[in-house]
N, C-alpha and C positions, 0 to 999 in steps of 0.2 A: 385431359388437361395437358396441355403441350409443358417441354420442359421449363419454357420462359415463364409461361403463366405458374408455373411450380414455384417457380423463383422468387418468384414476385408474391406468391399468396405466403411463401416462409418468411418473407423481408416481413413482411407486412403484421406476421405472426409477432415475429422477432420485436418491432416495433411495438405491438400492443401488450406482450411482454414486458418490455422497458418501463412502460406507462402503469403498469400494477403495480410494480416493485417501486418504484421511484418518483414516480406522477401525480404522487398526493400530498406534494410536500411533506412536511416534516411526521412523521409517523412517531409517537412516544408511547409504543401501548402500557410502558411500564410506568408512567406519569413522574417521569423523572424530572425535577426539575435543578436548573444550576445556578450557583450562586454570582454573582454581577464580577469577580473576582475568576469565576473558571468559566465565564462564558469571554471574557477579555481574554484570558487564557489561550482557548481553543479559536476564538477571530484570531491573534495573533500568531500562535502556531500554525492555523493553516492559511495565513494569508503569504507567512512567510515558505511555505513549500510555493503556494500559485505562486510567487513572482518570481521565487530559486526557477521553479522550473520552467518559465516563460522566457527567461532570460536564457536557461541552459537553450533554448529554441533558438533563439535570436542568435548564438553564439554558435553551434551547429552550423545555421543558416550560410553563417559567414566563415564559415572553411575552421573557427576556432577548433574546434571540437569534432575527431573523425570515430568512426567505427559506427557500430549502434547505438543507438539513444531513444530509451523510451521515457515518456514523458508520464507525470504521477495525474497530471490536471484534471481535475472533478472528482477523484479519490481521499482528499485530505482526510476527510473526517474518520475514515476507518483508521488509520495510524494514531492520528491524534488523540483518537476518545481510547483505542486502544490502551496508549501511553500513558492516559491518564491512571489506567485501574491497575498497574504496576508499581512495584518497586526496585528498592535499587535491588542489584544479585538477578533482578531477571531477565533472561536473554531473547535476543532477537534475531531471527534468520528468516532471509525473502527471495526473491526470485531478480530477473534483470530490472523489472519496474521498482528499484529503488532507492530513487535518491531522497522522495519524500520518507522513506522509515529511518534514514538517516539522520533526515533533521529535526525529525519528531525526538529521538531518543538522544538530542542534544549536540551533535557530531557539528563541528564548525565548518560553517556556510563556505570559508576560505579554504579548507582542506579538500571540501569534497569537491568544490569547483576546480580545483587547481587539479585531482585526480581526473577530471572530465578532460582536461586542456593534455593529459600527459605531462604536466609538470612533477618536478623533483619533490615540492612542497604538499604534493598529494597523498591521500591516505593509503595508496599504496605504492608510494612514490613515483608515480606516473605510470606505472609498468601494469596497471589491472584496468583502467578505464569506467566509463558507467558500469559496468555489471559487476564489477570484484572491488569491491573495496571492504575494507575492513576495521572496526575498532573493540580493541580488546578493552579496552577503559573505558565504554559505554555499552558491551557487552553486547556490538551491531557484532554479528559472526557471517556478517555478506547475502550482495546479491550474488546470484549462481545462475550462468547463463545456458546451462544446460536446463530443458524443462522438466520440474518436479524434483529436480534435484537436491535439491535443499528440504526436501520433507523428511527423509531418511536420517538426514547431518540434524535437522533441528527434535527427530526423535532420538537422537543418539544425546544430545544437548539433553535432553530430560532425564535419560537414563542416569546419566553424569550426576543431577541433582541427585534421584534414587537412592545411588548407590553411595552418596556421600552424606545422606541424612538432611541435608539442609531441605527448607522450603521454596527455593525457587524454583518457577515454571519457565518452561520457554515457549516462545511463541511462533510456528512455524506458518509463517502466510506465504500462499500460492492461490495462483489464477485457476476459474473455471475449465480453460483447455489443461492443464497439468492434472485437474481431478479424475481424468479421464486415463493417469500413467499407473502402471502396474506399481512401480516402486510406492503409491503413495498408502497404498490396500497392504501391502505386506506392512508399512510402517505403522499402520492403523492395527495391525495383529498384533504386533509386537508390543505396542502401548496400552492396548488394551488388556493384553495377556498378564505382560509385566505393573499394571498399572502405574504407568509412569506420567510424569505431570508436566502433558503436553497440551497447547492447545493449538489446536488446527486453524486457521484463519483464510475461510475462502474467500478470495475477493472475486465477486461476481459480476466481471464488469462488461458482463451479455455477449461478450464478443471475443474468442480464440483467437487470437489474430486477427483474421477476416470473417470467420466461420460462427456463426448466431449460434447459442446454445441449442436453441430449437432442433437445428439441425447435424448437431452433434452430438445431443444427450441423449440416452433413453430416460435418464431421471435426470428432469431439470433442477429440482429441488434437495440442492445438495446439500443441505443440512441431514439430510437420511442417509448419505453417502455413508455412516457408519453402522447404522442400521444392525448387518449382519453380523457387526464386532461387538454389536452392544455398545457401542459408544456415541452418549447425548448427542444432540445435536439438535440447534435454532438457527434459523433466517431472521435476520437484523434489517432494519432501513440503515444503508450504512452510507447515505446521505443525512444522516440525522449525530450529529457527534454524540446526542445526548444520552438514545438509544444505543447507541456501539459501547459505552460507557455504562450503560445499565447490564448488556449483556456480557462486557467483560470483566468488570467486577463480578458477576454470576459463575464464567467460568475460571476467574481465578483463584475464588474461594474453594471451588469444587476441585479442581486440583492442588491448592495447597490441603485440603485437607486427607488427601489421599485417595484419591475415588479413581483415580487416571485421566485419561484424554476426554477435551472436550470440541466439539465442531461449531463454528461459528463461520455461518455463512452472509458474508457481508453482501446484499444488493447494492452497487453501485454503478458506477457510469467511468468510462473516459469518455475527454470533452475530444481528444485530440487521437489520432490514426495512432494504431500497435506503436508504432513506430516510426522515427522522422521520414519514412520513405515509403509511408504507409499513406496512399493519399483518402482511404477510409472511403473508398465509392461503392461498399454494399451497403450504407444506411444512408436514410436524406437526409438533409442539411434541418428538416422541418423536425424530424427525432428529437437531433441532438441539443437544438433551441429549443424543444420546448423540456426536457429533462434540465437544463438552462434556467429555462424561466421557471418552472416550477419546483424542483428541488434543488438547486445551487446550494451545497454546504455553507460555505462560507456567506451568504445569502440569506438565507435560515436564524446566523446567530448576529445577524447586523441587525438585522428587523428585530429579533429578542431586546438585544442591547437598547435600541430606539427606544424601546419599550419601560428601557429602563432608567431610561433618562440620558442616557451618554450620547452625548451631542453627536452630530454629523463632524464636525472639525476634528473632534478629540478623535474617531474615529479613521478620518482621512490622517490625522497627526500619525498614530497605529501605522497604516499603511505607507506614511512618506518614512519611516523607520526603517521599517522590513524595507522599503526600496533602497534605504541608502547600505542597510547592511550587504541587498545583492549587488548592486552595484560593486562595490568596495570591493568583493568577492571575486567578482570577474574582474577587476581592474590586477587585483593581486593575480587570478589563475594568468592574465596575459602574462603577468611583466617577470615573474617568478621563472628560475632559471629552469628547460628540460632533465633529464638526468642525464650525467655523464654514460660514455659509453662502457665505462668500466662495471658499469652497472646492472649492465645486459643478463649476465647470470646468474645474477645473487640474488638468493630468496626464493631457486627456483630449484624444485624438487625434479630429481635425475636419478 
């Protein structure tokens, strides 16, 4: 087999891959069902990350917004059903893919936007960009633009709980390429040792960058990635809010009751390249439409709602909402002042 045909029989793996995990629409093996009240809920929370982050595109597009920019689009419902099996005191830390964990955990549409543009008015006053922002009063402890970095910082987060008696858990999500970093195996011993009440949140969204799991993993099935430490671990449809919600109420019990870490591996999809400058030409265009058409999150819980009566309008009403609140967002990230230059060195660790 020549290297091309190699290429092409992994794409092709990688693709039929996508289609187990994701392909069969909404999966509920735990027959979770939600009430007409948390399904409006989860439409609304993840309608408003797809048009935050469709707009943070558009905005990018046009010079608003420089550096890096990775986009959350087709991942909603892992943050979201997440969010839901929490409370307050519990913390969150993620990698550069995060501005939807942002808005899931409440952090204002206006701040974080205005952190994208480099404005004064931003959550880290202009000076962090997409990957470092921060809120201590919604207990986001940042994206972290270095890979797997943030696994370490969100098991040191749990030990904090530990060692101060309370029962909050923190929740440390990273991408399938980061499961692959040494730092993540030592933090996996140390929580496991210490039993401290982490839970791990792989978001599996089949693609390292540009690199298919297939041809990156020896174990594609990262929920055993703790295996060796002894520490649980399930694969989730994490196209399914409903499911991401059954499994994380599972593992938030088991760490509030003291058991230590637990791994939850989310299958999901992005719709859109690593990254704005990622034009995403190792998978076809026929992939990612039909991962699209078949498991679209937000998709999933519009057709439930139908089902339960809630009109189409009331529905488009929902979504003309969330648009006017991004909108509003980006009109503020423009018009809001940069930060002074006096500003340059303050906040910054020397």
């Amino acid at each position: 087999m020549s290297p091309k045909e190699s290429a092409s029989s992994k794409k092709s793996a990688a693709a039929q891959d996508v289609g187990q995990a994701t392909g069969n629409g909404s999966r509920n093996p735990n027959n979770l069902t939600f009430s007409k009240d948390q399904e409006l809920h989860a439409f609304r929370e993840m309608m408003l990350i797809r048009r935050f982050e469709e707009k943070a595109g558009q905005l990018y597009g046009m010079g608003a917004i420089g550096g890096f920019c990775h986009l959350y689009i087709g991942q909603e419902a892992v943050v979201v059903g997440m969010q839901m099996s929490l409370e307050k005191g519990d913390q969150i830390i993620t990698s550069y893919r995060d501005h939807g964990h942002m808005l899931a955990c409440g952090m204002d549409p206006k701040g974080v936007m205005a952190e994208l543009t480099g404005r004064e008015a931003g959550y880290s006053k202009g000076k962090g960009g997409s990957m470092h922002m921060f809120s201590k009063e919604k207990n986001f402890y940042g994206g972290h633009g270095i890979v797997g970095a943030q696994v370490p910082l969100g098991t040191g987060l749990a030990f904090a709980n530990r060692y101060r008696g309370n029962k909050n858990v923190s929740i440390a999500y990273f991408g399938d390429g980061a499961a692959n970093q040494g730092q993540v195996y030592e933090s996996f011993n140390m929580a496991e040792l210490w039993k401290l009440p982490v839970i791990y949140v792989i978001e599996n969204n089949r693609y390292a960058m540009g690199t298919s799991v297939t041809r990156s993993s020896a174990q594609t099935d990262f929920s055993k990635r703790g295996a060796s430490f002894n520490i649980p671990g399930e694969q989730v449809d994490g196209m399914d809010v409903r499911a991401v919600k059954a499994a994380g109420d599972k593992a938030v019990q088991w760490c509030r009751e003291g058991n230590g870490p637990y791994i939850l591996e989310m299958q999901t999809y992005r719709y859109r390249g690593h990254s704005m400058s990622d034009p995403a030409k190792y998978r076809t265009r026929e992939e990612v439409d039909k991962v699209r058409h078949d498991s679209d999150p937000i998709e999933q819980v519009r057709q439930r709602l139908l089902e339960l009566k809630v009109s189409e309008q009331d529905l488009k009403g929902i979504d003309g909402e969330v648009r006017e609140i991004v909108n509003e967002a980006a009109d503020f990230a423009q018009h809001t002042p940069e930060p002074p230059v006096s500003e340059l060195y303050t906040d910054i660790y020397r």
